[in-house]
ZALOZA-241036 format. One record per residue: x, y, z of N, C-alpha, C in turn; residue in three letters; residue number from 0. Coordinates in steps of 0.1 Angstrom, whole numbers. Layout:
residues N
r n.east:X, n.north:Y, n.up:Z, ca.east:X, ca.north:Y, ca.up:Z, c.east:X, c.north:Y, c.up:Z, res:ALA, n:NUM
...
END
This chain:
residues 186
r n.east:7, n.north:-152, n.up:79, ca.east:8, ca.north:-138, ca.up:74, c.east:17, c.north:-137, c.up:62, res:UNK, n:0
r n.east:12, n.north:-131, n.up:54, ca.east:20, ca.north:-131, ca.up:39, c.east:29, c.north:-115, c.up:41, res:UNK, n:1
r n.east:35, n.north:-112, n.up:28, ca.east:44, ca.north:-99, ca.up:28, c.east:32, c.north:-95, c.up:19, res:UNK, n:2
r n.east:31, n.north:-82, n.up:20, ca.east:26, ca.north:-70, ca.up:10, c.east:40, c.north:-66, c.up:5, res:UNK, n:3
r n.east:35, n.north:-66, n.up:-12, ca.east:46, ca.north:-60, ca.up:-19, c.east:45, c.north:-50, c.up:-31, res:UNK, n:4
r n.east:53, n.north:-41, n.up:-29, ca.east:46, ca.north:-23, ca.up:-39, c.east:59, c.north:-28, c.up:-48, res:UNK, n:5
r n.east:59, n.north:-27, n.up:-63, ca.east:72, ca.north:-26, ca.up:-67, c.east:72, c.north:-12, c.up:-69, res:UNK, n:6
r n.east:86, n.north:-6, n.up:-72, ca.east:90, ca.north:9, ca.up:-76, c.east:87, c.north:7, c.up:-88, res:UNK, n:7
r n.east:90, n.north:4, n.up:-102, ca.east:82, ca.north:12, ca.up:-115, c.east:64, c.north:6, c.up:-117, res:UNK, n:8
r n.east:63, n.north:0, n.up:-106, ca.east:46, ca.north:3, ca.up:-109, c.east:42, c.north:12, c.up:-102, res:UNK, n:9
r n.east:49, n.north:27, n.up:-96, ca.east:41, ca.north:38, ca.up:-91, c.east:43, c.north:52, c.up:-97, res:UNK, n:10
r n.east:36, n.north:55, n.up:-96, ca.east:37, ca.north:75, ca.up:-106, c.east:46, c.north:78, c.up:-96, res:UNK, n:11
r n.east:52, n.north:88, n.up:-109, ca.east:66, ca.north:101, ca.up:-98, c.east:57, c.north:112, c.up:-97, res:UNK, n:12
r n.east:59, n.north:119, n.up:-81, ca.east:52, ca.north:129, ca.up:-85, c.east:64, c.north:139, c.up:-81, res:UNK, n:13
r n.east:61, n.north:150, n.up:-89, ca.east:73, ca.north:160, ca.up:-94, c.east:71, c.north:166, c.up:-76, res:UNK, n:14
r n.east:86, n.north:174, n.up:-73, ca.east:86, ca.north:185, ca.up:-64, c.east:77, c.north:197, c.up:-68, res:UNK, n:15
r n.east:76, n.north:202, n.up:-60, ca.east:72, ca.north:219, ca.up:-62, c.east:85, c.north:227, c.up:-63, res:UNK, n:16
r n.east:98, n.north:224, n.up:-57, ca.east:108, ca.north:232, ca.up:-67, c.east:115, c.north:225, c.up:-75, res:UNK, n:17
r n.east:107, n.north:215, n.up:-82, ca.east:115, ca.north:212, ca.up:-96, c.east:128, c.north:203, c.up:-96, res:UNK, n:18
r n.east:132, n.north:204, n.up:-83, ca.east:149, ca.north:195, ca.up:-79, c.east:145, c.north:179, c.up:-81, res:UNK, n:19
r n.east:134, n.north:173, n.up:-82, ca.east:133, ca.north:156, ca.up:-81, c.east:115, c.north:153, c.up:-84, res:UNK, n:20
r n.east:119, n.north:141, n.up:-81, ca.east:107, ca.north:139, ca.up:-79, c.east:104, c.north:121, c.up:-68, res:UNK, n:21
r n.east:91, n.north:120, n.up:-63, ca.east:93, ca.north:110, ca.up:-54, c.east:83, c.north:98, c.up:-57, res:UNK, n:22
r n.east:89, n.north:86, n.up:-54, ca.east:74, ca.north:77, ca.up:-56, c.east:73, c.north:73, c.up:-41, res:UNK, n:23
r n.east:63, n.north:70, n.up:-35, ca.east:57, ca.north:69, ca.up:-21, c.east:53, c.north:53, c.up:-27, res:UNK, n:24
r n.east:60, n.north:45, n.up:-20, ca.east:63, ca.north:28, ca.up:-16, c.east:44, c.north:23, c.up:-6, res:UNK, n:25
r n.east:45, n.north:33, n.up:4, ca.east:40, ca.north:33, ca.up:17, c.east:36, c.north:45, c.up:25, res:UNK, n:26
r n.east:27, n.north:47, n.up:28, ca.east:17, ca.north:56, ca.up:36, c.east:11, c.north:50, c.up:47, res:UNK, n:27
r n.east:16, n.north:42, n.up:61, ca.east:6, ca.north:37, ca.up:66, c.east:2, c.north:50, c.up:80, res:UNK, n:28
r n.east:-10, n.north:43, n.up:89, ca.east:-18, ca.north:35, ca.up:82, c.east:-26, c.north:38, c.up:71, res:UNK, n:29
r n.east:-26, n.north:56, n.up:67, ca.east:-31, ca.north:60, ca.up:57, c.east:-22, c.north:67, c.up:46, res:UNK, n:30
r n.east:-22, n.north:71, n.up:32, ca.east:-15, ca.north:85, ca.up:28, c.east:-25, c.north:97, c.up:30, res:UNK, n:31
r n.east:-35, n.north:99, n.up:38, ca.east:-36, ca.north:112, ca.up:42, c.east:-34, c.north:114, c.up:53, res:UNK, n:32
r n.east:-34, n.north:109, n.up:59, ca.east:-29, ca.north:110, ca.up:78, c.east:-19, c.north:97, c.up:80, res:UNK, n:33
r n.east:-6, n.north:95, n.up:77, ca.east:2, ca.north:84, ca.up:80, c.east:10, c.north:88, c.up:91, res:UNK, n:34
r n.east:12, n.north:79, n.up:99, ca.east:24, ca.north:77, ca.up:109, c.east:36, c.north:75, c.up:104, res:UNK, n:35
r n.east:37, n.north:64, n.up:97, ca.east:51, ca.north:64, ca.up:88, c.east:48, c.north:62, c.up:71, res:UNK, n:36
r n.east:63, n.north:66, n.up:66, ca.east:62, ca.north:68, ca.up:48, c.east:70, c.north:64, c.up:45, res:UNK, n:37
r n.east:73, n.north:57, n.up:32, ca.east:88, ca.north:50, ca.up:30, c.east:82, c.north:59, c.up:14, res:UNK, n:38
r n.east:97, n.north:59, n.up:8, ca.east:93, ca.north:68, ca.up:-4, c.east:107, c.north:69, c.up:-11, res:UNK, n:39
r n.east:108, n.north:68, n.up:-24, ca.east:120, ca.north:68, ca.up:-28, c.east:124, c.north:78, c.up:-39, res:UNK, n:40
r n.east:133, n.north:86, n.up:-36, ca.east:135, ca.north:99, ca.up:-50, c.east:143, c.north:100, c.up:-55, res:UNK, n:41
r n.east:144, n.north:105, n.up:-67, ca.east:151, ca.north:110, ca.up:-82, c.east:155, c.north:123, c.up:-77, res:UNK, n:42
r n.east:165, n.north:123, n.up:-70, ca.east:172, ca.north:141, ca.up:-71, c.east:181, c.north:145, c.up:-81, res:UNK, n:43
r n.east:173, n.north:155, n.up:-93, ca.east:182, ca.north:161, ca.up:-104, c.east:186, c.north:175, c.up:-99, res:UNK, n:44
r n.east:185, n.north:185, n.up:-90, ca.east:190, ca.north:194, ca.up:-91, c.east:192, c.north:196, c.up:-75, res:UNK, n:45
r n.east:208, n.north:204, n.up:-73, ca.east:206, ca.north:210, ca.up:-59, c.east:198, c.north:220, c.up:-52, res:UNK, n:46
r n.east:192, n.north:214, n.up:-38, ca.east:180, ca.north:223, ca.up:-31, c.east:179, c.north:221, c.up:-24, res:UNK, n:47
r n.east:169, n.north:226, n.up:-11, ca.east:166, ca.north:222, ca.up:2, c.east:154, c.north:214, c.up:2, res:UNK, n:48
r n.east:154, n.north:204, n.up:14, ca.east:147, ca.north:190, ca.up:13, c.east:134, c.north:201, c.up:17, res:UNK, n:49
r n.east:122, n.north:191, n.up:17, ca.east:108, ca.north:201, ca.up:23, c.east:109, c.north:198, c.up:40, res:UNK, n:50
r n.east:105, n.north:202, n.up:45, ca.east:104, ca.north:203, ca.up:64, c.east:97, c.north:198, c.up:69, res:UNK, n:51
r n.east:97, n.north:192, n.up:79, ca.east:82, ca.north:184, ca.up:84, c.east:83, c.north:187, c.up:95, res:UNK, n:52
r n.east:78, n.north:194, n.up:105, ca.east:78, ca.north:192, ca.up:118, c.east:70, c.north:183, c.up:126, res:UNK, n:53
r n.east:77, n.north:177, n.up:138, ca.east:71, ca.north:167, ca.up:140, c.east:74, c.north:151, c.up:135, res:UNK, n:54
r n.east:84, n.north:151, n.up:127, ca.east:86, ca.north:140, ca.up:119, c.east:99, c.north:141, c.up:122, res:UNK, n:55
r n.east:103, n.north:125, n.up:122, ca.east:117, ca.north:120, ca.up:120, c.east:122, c.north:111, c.up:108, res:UNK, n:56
r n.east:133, n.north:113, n.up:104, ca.east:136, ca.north:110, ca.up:90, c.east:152, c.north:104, c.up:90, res:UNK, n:57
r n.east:149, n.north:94, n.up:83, ca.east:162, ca.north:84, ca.up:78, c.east:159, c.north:84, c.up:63, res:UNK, n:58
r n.east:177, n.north:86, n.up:57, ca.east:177, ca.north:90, ca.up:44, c.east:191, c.north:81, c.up:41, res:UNK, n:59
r n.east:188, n.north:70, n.up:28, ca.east:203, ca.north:66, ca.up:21, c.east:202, c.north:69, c.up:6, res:UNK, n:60
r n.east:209, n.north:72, n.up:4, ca.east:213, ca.north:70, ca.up:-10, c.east:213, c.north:56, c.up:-17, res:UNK, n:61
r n.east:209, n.north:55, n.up:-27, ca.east:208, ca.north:40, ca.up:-36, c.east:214, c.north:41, c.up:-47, res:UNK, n:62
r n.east:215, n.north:50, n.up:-55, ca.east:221, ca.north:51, ca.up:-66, c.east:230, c.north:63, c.up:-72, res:UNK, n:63
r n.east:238, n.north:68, n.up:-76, ca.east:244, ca.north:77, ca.up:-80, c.east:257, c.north:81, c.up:-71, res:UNK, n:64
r n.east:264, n.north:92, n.up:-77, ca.east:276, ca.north:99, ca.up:-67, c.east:275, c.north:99, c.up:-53, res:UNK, n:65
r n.east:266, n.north:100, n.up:-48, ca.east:262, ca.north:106, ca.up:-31, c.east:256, c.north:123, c.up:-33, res:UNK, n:66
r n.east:256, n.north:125, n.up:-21, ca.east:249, ca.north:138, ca.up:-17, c.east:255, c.north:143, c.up:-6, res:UNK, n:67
r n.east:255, n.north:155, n.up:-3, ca.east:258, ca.north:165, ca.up:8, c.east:250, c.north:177, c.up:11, res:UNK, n:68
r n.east:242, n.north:166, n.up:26, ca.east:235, ca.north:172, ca.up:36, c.east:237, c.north:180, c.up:44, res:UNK, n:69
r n.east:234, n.north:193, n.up:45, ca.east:239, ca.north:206, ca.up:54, c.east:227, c.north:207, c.up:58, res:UNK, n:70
r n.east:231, n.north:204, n.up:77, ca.east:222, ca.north:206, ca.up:86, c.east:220, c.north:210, c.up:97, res:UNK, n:71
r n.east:219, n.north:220, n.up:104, ca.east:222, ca.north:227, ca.up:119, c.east:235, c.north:227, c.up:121, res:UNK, n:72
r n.east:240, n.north:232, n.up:113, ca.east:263, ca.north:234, ca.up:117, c.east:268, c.north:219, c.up:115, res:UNK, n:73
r n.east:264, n.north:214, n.up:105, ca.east:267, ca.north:195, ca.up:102, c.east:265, c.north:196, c.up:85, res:UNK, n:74
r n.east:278, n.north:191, n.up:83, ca.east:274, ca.north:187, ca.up:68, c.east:278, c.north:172, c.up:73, res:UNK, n:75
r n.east:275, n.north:164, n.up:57, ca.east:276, ca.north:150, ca.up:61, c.east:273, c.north:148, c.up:43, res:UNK, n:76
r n.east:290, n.north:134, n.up:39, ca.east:285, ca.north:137, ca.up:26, c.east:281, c.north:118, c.up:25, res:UNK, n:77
r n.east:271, n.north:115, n.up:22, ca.east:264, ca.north:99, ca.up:21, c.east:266, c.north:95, c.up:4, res:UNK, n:78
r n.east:268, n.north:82, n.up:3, ca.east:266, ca.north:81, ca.up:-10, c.east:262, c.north:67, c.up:-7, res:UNK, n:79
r n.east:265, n.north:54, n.up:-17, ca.east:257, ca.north:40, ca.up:-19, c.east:259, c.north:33, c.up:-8, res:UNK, n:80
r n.east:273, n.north:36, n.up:-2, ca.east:280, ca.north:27, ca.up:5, c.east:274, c.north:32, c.up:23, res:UNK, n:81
r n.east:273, n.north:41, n.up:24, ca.east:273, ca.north:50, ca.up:37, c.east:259, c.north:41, c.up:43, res:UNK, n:82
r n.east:258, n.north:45, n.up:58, ca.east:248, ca.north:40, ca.up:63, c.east:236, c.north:52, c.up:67, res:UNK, n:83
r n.east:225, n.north:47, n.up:66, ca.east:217, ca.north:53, ca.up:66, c.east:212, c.north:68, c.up:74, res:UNK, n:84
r n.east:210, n.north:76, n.up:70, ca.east:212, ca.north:90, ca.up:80, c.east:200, c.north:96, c.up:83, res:UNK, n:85
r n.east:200, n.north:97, n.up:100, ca.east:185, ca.north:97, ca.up:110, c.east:189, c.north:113, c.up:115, res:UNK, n:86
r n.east:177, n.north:121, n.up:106, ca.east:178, ca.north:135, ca.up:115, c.east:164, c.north:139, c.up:116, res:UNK, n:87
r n.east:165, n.north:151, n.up:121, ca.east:149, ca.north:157, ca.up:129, c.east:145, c.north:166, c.up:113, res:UNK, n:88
r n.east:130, n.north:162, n.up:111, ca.east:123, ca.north:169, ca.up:101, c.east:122, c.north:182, c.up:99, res:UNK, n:89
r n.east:123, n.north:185, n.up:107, ca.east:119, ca.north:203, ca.up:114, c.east:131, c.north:209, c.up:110, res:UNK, n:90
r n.east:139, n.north:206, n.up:109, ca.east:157, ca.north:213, ca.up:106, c.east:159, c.north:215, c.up:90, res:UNK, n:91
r n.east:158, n.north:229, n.up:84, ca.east:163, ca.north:229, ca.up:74, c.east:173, c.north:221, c.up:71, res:UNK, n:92
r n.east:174, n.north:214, n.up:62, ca.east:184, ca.north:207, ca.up:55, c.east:188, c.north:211, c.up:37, res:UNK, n:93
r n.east:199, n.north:212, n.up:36, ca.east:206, ca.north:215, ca.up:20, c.east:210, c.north:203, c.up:18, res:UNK, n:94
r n.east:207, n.north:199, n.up:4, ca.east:207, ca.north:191, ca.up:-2, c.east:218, c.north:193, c.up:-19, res:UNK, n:95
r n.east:232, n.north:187, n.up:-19, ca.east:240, ca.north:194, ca.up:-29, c.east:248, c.north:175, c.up:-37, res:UNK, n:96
r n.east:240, n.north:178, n.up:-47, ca.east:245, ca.north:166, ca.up:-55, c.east:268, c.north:167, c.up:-57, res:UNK, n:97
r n.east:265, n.north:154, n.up:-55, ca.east:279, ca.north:154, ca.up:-56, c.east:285, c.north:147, c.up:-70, res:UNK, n:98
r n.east:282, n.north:146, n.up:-79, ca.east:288, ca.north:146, ca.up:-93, c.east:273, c.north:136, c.up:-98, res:UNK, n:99
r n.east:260, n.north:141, n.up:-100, ca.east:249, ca.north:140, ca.up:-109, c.east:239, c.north:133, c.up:-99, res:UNK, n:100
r n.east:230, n.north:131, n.up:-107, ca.east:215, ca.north:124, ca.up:-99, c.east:216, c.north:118, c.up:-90, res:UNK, n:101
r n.east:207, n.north:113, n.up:-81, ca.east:208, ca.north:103, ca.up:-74, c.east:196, c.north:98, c.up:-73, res:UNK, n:102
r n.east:195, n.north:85, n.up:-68, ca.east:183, ca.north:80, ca.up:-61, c.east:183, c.north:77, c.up:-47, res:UNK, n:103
r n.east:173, n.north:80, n.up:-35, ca.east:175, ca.north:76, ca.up:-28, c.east:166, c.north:75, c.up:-17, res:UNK, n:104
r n.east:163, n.north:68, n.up:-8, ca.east:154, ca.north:58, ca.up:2, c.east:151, c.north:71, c.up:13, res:UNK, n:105
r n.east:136, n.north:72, n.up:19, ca.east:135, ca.north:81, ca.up:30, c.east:121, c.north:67, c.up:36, res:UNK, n:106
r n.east:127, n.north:72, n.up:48, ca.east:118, ca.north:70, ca.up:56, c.east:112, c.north:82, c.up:65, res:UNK, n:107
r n.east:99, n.north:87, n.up:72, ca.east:98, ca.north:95, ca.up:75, c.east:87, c.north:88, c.up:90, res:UNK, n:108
r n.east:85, n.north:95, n.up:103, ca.east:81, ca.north:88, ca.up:108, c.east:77, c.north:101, c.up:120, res:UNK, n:109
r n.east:62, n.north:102, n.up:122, ca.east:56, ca.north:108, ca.up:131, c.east:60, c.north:105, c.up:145, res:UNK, n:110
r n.east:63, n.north:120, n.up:152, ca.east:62, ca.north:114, ca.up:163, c.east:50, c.north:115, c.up:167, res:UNK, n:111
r n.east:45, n.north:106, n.up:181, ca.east:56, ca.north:101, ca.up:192, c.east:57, c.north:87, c.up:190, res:UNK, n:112
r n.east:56, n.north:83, n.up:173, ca.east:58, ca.north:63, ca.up:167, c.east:66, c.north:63, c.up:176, res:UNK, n:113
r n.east:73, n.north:66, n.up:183, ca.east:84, ca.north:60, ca.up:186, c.east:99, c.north:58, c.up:177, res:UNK, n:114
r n.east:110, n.north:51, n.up:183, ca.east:126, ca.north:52, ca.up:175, c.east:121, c.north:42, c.up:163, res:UNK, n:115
r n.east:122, n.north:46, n.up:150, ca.east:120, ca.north:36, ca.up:140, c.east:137, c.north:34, c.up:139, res:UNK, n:116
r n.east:138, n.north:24, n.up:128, ca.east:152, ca.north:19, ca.up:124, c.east:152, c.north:14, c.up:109, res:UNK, n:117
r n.east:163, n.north:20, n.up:101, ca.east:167, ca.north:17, ca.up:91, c.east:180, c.north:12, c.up:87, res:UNK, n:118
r n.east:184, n.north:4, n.up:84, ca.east:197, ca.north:-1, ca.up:86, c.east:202, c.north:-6, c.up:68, res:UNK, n:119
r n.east:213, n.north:-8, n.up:61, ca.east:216, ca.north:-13, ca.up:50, c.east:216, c.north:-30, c.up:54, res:UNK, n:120
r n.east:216, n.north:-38, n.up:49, ca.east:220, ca.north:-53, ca.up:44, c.east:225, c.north:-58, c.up:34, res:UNK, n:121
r n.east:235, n.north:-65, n.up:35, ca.east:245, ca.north:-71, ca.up:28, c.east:247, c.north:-84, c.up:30, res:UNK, n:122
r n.east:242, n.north:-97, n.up:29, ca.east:244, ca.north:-110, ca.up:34, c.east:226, c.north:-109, c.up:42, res:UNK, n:123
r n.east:233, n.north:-117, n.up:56, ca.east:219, ca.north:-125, ca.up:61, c.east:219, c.north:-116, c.up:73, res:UNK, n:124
r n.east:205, n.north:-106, n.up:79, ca.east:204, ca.north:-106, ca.up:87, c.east:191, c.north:-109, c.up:95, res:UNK, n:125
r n.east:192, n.north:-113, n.up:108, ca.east:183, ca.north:-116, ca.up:114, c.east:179, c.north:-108, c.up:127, res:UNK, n:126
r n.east:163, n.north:-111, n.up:132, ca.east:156, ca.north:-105, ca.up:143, c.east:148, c.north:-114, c.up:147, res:UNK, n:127
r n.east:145, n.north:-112, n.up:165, ca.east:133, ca.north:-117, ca.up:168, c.east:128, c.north:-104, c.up:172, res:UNK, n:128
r n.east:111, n.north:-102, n.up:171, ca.east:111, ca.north:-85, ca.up:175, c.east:107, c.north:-88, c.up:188, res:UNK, n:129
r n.east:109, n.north:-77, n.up:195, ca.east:105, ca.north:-80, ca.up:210, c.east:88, c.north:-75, c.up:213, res:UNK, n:130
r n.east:85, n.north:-65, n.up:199, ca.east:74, ca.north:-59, ca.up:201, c.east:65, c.north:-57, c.up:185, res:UNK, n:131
r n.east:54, n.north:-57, n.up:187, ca.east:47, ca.north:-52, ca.up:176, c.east:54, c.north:-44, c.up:165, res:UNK, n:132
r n.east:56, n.north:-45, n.up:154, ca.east:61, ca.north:-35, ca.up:147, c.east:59, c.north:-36, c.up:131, res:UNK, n:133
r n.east:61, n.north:-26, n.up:125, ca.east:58, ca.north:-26, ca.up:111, c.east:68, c.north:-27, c.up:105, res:UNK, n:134
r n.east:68, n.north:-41, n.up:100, ca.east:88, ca.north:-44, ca.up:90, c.east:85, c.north:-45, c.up:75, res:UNK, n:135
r n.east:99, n.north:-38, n.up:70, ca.east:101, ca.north:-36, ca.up:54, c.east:112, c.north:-38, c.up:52, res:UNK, n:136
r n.east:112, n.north:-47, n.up:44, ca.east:132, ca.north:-45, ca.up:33, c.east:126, c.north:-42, c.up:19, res:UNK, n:137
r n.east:131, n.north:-36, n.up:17, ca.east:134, ca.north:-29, ca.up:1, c.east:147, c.north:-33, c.up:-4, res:UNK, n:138
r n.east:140, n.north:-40, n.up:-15, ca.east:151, ca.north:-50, ca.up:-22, c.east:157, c.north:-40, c.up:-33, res:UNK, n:139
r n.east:174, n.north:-45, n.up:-31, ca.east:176, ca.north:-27, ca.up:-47, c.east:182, c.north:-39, c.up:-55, res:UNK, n:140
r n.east:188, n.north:-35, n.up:-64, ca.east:193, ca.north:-41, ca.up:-75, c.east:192, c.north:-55, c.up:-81, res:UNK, n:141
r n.east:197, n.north:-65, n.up:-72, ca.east:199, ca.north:-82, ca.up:-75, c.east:185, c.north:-93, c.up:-64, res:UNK, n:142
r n.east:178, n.north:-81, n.up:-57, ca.east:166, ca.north:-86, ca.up:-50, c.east:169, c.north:-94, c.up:-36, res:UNK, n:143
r n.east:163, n.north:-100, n.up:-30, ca.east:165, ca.north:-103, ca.up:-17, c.east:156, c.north:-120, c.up:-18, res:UNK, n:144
r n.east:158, n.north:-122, n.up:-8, ca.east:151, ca.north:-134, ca.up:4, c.east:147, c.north:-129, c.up:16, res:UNK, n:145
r n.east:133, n.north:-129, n.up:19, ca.east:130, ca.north:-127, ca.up:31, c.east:124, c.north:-139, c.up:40, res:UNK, n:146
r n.east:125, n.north:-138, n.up:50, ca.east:116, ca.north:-150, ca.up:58, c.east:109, c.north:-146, c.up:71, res:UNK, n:147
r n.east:101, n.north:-149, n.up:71, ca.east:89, ca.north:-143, ca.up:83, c.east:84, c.north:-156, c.up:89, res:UNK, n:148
r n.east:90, n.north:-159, n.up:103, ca.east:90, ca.north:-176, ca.up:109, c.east:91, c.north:-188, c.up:92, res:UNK, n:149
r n.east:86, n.north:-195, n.up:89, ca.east:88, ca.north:-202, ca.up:80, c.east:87, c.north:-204, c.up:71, res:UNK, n:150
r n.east:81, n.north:-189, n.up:63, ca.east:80, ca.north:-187, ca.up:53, c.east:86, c.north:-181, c.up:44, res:UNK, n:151
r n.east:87, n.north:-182, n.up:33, ca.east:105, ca.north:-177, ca.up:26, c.east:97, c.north:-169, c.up:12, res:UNK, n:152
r n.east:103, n.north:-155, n.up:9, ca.east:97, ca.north:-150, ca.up:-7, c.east:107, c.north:-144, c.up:-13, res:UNK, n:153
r n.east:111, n.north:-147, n.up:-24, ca.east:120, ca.north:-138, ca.up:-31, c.east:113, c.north:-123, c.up:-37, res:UNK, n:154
r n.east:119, n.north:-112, n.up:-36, ca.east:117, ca.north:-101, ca.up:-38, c.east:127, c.north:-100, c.up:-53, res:UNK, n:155
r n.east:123, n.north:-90, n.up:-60, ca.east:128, ca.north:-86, ca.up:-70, c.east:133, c.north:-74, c.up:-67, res:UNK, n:156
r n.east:149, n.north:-67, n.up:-73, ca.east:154, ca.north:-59, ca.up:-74, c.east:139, c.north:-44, c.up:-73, res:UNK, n:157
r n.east:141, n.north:-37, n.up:-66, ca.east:134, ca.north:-24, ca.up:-66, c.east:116, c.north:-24, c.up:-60, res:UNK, n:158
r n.east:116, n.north:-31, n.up:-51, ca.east:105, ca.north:-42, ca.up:-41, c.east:107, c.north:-39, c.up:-32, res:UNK, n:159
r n.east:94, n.north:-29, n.up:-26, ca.east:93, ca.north:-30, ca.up:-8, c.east:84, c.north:-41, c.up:-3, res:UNK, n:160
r n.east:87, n.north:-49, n.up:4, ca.east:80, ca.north:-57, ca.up:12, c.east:78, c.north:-54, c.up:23, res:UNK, n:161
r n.east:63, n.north:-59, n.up:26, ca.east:66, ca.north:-51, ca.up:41, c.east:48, c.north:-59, c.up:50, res:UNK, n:162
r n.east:49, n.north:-63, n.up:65, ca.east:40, ca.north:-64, ca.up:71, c.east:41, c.north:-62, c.up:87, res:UNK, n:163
r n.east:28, n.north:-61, n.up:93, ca.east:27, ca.north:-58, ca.up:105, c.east:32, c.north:-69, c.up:114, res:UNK, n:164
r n.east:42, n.north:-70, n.up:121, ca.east:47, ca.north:-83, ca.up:126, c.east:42, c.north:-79, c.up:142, res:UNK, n:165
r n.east:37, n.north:-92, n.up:146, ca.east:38, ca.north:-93, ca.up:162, c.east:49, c.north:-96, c.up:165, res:UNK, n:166
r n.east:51, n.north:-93, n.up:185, ca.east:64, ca.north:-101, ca.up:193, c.east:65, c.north:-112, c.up:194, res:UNK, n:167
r n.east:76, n.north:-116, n.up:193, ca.east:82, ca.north:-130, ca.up:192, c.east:83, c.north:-135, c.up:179, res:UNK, n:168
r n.east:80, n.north:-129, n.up:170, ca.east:83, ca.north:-133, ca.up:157, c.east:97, c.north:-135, c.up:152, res:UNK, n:169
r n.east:103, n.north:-144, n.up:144, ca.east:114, ca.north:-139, ca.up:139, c.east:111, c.north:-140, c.up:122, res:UNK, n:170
r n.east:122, n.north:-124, n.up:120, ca.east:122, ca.north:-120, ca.up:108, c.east:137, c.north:-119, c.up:99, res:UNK, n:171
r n.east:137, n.north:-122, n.up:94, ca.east:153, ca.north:-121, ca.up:88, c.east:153, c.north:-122, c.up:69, res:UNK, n:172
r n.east:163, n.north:-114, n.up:64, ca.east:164, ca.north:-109, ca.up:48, c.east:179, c.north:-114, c.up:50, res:UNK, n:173
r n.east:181, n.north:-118, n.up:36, ca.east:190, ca.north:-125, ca.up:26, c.east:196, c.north:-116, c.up:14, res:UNK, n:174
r n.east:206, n.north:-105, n.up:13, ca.east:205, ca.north:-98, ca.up:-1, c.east:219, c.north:-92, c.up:1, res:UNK, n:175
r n.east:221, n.north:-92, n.up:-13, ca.east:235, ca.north:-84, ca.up:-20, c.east:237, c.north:-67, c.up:-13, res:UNK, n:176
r n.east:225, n.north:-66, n.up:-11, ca.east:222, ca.north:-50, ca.up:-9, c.east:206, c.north:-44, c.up:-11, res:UNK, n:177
r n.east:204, n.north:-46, n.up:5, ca.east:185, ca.north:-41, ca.up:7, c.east:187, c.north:-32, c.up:18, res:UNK, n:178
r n.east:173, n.north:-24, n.up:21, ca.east:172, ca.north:-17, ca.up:35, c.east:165, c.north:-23, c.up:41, res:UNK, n:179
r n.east:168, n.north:-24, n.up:57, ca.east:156, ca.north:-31, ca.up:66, c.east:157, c.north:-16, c.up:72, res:UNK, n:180
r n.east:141, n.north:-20, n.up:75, ca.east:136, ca.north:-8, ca.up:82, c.east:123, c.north:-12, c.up:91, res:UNK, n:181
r n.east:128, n.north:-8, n.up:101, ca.east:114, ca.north:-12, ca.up:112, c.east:106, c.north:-4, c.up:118, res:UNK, n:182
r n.east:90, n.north:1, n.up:125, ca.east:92, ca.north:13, ca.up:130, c.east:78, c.north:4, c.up:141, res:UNK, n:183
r n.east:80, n.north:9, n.up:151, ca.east:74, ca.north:6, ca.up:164, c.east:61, c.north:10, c.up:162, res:UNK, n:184
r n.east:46, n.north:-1, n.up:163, ca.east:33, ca.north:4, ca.up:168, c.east:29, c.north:11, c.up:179, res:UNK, n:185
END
């Protein structure tokens, strides 16, 4: 089994409808018109409220810029490069307030009832055996990654989602200065 791999500047931005950003979509499986899960990365230039999804759960980090401050159900929360990735319910208005200029940053979004997906930062080596079927991605940022999927090893270039459908018992593990793993249950 090989990696499928999307780079980020070979996909169109498509602008918001209020003008605050714009997003490129990495991943739509199994479709982009009816997907279960979305990996998608955005340019936020202006303060606004995120769009809603009901029925969807969502993990959001920041990759580049000041950070941001998420106001959400009586919770603000302020994330920036360093912070770990933040898992809230789609359905919940959320405010979105730049904290000193643009940002870029990583969503994952995930239909229920997929089940608990997981997004986590990496720094160094980490490793997995999966216990179950699942759909794995690292998105490599800046200085790129190593991944390996049982014995096979690929280097990723800075701004690179990789990503495949792994059976159980597999082991999976990434190598990087600074990537996201993200996993989400079949």
């Amino acid at each position: 089994m090989s990696w499928q791999l999307v780079r980020l500047q070979d996909l169109p931005a498509t602008p918001w409808r209020n003008g605050g950003g714009t997003t490129r979509e990495l991943l739509a499986w199994p479709h982009s018109a009816d997907w279960s899960c979305r990996f998608s990365v955005a340019e936020v230039t202006q303060n606004g409220p995120f769009s809603r999804f009901e029925g969807v759960q969502r993990w959001f980090a920041v990759l580049s810029g000041a950070g941001v401050r998420l106001t959400l159900a009586n919770q603000s929360v302020n994330l920036n490069c360093n912070s770990a990735p933040f898992h809230f319910d789609g359905a919940l208005p959320v405010e979105c307030d730049l904290l000193g200029g643009p940002t870029q940053d990583f969503n994952l979004m995930v239909r229920e009832p997929a089940g608990l997906a997981e997004m986590r930062r990496v720094s160094g080596l980490f490793k997995r055996t999966l216990e179950a079927s699942k759909l794995v991605a690292i998105f490599a940022m800046d200085k790129g990654a190593e991944v390996f999927f049982d014995e096979q090893i690929d280097t990723l270039p800075g701004g690179c989602l990789a990503w495949q459908l792994a059976p159980p018992g597999v082991v999976v593990s990434v190598n990087a200065a600074n990537a996201l793993w993200l996993e989400v249950p079949l």
